[in-house]
N, C-alpha and C positions, 0 to 999 in steps of 0.2 A: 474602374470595375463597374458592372454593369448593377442597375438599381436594384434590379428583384436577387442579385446574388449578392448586393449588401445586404439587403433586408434581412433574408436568411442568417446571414451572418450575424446578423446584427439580433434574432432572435431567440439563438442559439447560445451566445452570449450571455443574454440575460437568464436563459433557462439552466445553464451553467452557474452562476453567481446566487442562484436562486437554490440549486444544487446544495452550495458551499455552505449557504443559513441550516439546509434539513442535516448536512453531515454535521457542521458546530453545535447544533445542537444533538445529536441522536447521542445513545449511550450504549446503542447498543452493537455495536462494531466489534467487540473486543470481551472475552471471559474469565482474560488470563492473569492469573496473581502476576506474573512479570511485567504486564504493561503497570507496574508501579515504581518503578526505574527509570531515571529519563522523564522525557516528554513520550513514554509510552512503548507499546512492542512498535517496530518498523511494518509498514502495511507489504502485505504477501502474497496482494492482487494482483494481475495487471490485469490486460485488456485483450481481447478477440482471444486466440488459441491461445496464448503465453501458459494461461495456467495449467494447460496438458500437457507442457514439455518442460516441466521441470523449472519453471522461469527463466527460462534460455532465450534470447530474443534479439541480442545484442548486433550480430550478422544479418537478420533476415528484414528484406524489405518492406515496407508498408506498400505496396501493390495490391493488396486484394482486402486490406482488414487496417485499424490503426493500431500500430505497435510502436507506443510509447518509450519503449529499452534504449532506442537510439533516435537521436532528434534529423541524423545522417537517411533515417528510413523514412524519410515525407516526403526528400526529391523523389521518389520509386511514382507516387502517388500518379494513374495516368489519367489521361486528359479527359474532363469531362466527368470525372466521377466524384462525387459526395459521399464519405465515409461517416457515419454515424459508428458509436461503439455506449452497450446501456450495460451494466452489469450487473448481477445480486451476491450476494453471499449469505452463506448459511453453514455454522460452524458447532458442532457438538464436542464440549471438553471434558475428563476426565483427570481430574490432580489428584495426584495424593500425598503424600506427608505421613510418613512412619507406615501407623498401619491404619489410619483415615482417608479416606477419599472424599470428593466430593465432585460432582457434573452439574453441566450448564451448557443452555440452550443460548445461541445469539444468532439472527438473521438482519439483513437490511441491504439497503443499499451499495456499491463498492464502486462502484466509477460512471460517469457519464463522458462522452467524448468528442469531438468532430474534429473531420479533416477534408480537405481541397486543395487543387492545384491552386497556383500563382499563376501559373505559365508552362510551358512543356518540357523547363526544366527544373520549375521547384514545385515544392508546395508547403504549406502551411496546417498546424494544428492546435487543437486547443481541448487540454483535458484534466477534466475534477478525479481526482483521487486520495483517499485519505493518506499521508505520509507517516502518521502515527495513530496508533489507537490506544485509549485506556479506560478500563471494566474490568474495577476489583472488587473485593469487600473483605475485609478481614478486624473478625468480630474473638470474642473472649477474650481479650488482654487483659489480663489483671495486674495491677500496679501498687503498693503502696505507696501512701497518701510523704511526700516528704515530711518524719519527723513525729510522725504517728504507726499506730496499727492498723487502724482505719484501710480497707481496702476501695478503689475505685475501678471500673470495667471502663474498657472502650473497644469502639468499635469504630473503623477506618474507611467510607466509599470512596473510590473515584472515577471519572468516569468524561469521556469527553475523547478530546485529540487535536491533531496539528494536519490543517487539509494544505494540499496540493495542488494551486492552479496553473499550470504549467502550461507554456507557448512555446511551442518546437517548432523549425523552420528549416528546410533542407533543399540544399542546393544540388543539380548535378552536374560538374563539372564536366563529363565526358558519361557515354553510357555507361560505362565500368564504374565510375569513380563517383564517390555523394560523400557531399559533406553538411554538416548540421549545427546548430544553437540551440539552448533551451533557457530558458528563465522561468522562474517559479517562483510565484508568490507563496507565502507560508503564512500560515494565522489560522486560529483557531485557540478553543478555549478547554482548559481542563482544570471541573471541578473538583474540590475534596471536601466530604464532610467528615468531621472527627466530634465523635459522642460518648462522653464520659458520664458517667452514671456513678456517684459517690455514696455509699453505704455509712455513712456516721451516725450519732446520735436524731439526725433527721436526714431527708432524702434531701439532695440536689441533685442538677445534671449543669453539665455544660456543653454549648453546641456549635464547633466552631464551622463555620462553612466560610470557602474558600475558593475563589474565579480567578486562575493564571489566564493570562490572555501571552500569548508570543504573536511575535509578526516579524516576519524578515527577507529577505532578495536572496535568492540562490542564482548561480549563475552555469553552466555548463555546454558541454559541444560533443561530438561526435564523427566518426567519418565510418565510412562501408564501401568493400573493393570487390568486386567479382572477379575472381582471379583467374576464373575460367568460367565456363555455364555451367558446370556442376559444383565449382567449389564460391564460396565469399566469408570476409572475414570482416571483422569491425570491431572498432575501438570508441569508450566511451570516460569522458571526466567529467567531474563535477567540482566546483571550486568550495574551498571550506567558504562557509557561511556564521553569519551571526543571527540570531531572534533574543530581541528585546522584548521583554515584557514587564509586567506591572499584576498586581494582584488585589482587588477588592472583599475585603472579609466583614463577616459581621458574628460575633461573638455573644452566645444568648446565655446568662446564668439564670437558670430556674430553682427556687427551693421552694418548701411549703409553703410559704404567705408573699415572696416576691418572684418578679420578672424585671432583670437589668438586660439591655439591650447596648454593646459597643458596637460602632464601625471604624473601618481601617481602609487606608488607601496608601501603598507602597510600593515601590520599583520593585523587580526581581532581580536576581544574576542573570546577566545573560548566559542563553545556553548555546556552546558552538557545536557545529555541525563542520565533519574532518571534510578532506579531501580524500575524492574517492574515483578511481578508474578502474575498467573493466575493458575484457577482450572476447568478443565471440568467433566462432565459427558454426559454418552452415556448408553442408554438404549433401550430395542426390547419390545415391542408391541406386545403378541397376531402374532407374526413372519413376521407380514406386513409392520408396526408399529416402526421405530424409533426416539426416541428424544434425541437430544443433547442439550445438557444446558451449555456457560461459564461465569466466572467473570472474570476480572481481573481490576487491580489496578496500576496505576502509580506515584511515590512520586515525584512530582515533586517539593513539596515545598521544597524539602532538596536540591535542585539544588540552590537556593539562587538567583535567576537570575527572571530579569522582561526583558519585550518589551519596546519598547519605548511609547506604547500604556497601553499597559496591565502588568499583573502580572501573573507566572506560579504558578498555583495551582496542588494539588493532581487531579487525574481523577480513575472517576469508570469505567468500560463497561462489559454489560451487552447481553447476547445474546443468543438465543434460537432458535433451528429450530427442526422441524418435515418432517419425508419422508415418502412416501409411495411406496411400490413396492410388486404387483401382485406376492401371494403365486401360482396361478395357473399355467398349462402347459408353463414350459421358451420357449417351441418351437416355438411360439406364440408372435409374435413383439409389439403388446400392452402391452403384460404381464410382457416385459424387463422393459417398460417405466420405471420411475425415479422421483415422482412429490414432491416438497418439498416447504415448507412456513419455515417462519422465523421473526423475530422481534431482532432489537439491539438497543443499547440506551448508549447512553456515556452522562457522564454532563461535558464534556469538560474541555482542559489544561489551557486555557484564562479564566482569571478575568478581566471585565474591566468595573469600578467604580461599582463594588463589581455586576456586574451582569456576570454569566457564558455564555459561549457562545455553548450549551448542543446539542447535533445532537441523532437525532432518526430516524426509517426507518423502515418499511417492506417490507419484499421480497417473492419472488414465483421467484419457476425455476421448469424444468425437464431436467433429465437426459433422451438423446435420444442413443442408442447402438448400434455402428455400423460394430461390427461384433460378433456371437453370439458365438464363442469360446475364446473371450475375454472379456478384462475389459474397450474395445476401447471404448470412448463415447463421444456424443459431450452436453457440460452442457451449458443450458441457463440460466442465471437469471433476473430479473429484480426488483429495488426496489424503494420506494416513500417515502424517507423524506424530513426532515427539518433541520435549522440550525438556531442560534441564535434568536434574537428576535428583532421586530419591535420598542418597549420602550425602553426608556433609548436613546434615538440617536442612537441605533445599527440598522444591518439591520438584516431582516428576508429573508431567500434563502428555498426555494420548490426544486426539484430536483427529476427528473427522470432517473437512471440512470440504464444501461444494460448493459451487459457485455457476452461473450461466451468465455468460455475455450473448448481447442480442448485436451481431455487426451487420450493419447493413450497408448494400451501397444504392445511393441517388446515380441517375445520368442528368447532369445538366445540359440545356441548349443543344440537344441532340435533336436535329432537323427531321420534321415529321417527311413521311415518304407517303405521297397520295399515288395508290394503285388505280 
């Protein structure tokens, strides 16, 4: 491999890894009471267009953008090209709970990404994504003191997640036919702090704070067929996994004349992650015209494992998007546009007292192109669901949520032409 295309590599890298510290640390990813189950909500990013078509991706090539859905779409990747992929998000939530509501603002970061050929039949990627997110608070608990009248208040943060540093590699067997691998490291940290505030004959409090750290190997593969030039299909698994981890606490009792101070250092449960496949399709339209369609399935009753809340069930999801892009003169800046809808639908990983906690959404984006002899683009989307439900004592959460990816592409070692 030639020195100035290590280098790059090898700096991109770091600015990735460097990535992974700002996501472990941030808190601010996520608003949702539910990222308190688990190691958090599942992240509902992806990368270039995905987020305007419903997170349908599973079928379609990495030729012009990095689409991380299938690790099968990096052999597409053509000769000579450097894929960058920068993302934001920005999520406005509404919960409520009987006849209370409440909203909350979160923006930040959501992926950073690269990708390059190997060779004229593979190519290689590498992308930070958060895999889970959690940003709660859940404040008024009142409890009796055991054995007394005596009442004590608490109030619950937490806040943190599990990043995603995934290496996809994709081979093409034949023009039609691509097959692919992924590995993904997992790690990352989530805080809790719990504050109890005791009303007896004098004040106390006590303040327990809490660092889960998980870390684990995910393993997975991929393949994508062109079954014709307007139709292709694609299959994608993911092998169950294990994250081990460990927790460091320190436990602070305050009353009126003293300050005790305990520390703790202890293994966690491990927590497994199921085995999960999925199936796409992609299909052209009359040549203006495409639609992506996927499923996929997660087992996670075979993980064996509840919350302390809930119980892990199997999960569907569901996803559909359509584009549209002007067959007329490309010379023409309108005609680049990029306009795309979508719908996705999960019935959710949580059971709790036998009701799902099921997230649906629609989305609209457009691709806007910002230089006309490339694949450079800047992708908007924006989408509108819901989550859980108002019955049963759950809450119901609304959500607006937007995001931009910045995809760009490099040409490498493309020979200067002196006129």
């Amino acid at each position: 491999m030639p020195f100035m295309k290590t280098k790059y590599i090898a700096l991109y890298t770091v600015l990735l890894v460097f990535s992974g510290q700002v996501f472990a640390q941030s808190n601010a990813l996520s608003s949702s009471p539910y990222s308190l189950y688990g190691l958090g909500l599942t992240n509902d990013i992806g990368t270039g267009k995905i987020n305007g078509l419903g997170k349908s991706g599973i079928a379609i090539p990495s030729s012009t953008f990095i689409n991380n859905s299938n690790p099968a779409s990096f052999g597409a990747i053509p000769k000579n090209a450097f894929f960058y992929d920068f993302g934001f998000k920005g999520e406005t939530n509404i919960s409520a709970e009987g006849a209370s509501s409440n909203s909350s603002i979160t923006a930040n970061f959501s992926n950073i990404g690269i990708a390059f050929p190997i060779n004229e039949k593979s190519g290689f990627g590498i992308t930070l994504i958060p895999f889970t997110s959690v940003g709660y608070t859940i404040s008024g608990i009142e409890s009796y003191i055991e054995g007394s009248t005596n009442l004590f208040n608490t109030t619950v943060e937490g806040e943190g997640g599990i990043n995603d540093l995934k290496m996809n590699y994709g081979y093409s067997l034949t023009d039609n036919f691509r097959l692919g691998i992924t590995a993904s490291a997992l790690f990352g940290k989530i805080t809790e702090t719990e504050t109890n505030y005791i009303f007896a004959d004098s004040y106390s409090s006590i303040l327990i704070d809490e660092d889960n750290r998980y870390s684990g190997l995910r393993l997975g593969a991929g393949f994508q067929y062109d079954i014709a030039k307007n139709l292709s299909v694609g299959g994608v698994v993911n092998l169950p996994a294990t994250l081990s981890g460990d927790t460091i606490g320190t436990t602070t009792i305050s009353t009126d004349v003293t300050t005790e101070i305990f520390e703790t250092d202890s293994d966690l449960d491990d927590f497994k992650l199921p085995l999960e496949f999925g199936f796409g399709l992609q299909t052209t339209l009359q040549e203006a015209f495409t639609v992506s369609l996927d499923y996929k399935k997660s087992f996670w009753d075979d993980t064996n494992q509840s919350d302390q809340i809930g119980t892990f069930v199997d999960q569907d999801f569901f996803g559909a998007g359509l584009q549209f892009k002007s067959t007329g003169n490309q010379l023409k800046f309108f005609n680049r546009l990029e306009y795309r809808a979508g719908f996705n639908y999960d019935n959710g990983n949580i059971e709790i007292d036998n009701t799902r906690i099921s997230n649906s959404a629609i989305n609209f984006g457009i691709g806007v192109p910002l230089k006309r002899d490339t694949s450079s683009m800047i992708n908007f989307s924006y989408s509108y669901g819901n989550k859980g439900t108002i019955s049963s004592g759950l809450i119901k959460e609304n959500y607006h949520l937007f995001s931009i990816n910045l995809s760009l592409e490099g040409i490498w070692f493309q020979k200067r032409k002196i006129y």
